[in-house]
C-alpha positions in Angstrom: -8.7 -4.5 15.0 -10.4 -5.9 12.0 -8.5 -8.4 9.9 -8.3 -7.5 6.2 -5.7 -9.8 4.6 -5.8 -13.5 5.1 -4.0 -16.7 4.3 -5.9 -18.9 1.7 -5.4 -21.8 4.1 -7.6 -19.5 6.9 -9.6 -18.1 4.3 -10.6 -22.1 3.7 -11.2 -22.5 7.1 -13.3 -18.9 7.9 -15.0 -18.7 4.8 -18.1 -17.4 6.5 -15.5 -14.8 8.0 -14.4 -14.0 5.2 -17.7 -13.1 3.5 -19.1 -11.2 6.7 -15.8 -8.9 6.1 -16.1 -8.4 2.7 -19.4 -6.6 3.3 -17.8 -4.3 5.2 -14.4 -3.8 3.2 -12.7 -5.5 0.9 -10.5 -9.1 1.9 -7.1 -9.4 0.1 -6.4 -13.8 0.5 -2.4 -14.3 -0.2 -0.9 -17.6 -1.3 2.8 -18.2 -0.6 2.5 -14.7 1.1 1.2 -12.6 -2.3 -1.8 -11.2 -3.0 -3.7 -13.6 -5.0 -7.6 -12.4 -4.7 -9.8 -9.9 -3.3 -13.0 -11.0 -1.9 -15.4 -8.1 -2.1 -19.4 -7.4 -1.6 -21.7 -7.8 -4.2 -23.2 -4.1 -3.9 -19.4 -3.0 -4.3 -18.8 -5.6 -7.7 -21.9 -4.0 -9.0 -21.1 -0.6 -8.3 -17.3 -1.2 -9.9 -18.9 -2.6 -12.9 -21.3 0.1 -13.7 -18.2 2.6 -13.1 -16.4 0.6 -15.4 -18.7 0.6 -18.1 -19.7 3.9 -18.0 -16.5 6.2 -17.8 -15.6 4.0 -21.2 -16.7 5.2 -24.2 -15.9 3.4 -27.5 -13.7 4.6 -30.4 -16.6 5.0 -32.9 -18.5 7.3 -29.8 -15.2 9.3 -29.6 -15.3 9.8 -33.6 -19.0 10.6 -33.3 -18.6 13.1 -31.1 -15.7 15.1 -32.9 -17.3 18.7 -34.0 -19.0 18.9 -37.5 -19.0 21.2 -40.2 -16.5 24.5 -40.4 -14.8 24.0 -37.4 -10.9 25.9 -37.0 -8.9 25.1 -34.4 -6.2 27.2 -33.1 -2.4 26.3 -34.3 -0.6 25.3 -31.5 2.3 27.8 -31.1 6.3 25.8 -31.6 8.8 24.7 -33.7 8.3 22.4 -36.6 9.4 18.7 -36.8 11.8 18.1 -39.3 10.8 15.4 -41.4 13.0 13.2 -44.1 11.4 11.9 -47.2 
């Protein structure tokens, strides 16, 4: 069985462990017992990055990308709020 979670006082002391195991799947390191860091390959950082930035799109894009022009939308179908002025 391959070990996934270790101590940070092993993780000090298999560091070279630790990194081989990270390229295969991600290492949680605890302190006290907690989860306190993930040690994870380089190839998989990247990959989490570039997934990161590019589901994201920025306020201004979502403005941009609104329709244009004469554009109806259907009335969505309820009961009015009442509101107090």
């Amino acid at each position: 069985m391959r070990r996934s979670s270790w101590s940070i006082q092993d993780a000090k002391n298999s560091f070279s462990a630790v990194v081989e195991a990270a390229r295969r799947a991600p290492q949680t390191v605890t302190k006290h017992g907690k989860p306190a860091v993930v040690v994870v390959a380089a190839d998989e950082y990247d990959r989490l990055r570039r997934q990161d930035r590019g589901d994201a799109t920025s306020f201004k894009q979502h403005l941009l990308a609104f329709p244009k022009g004469d554009v109806e939308f259907p009335r969505l179908d309820g009961p009015l709020r009442e509101v107090d002025l």
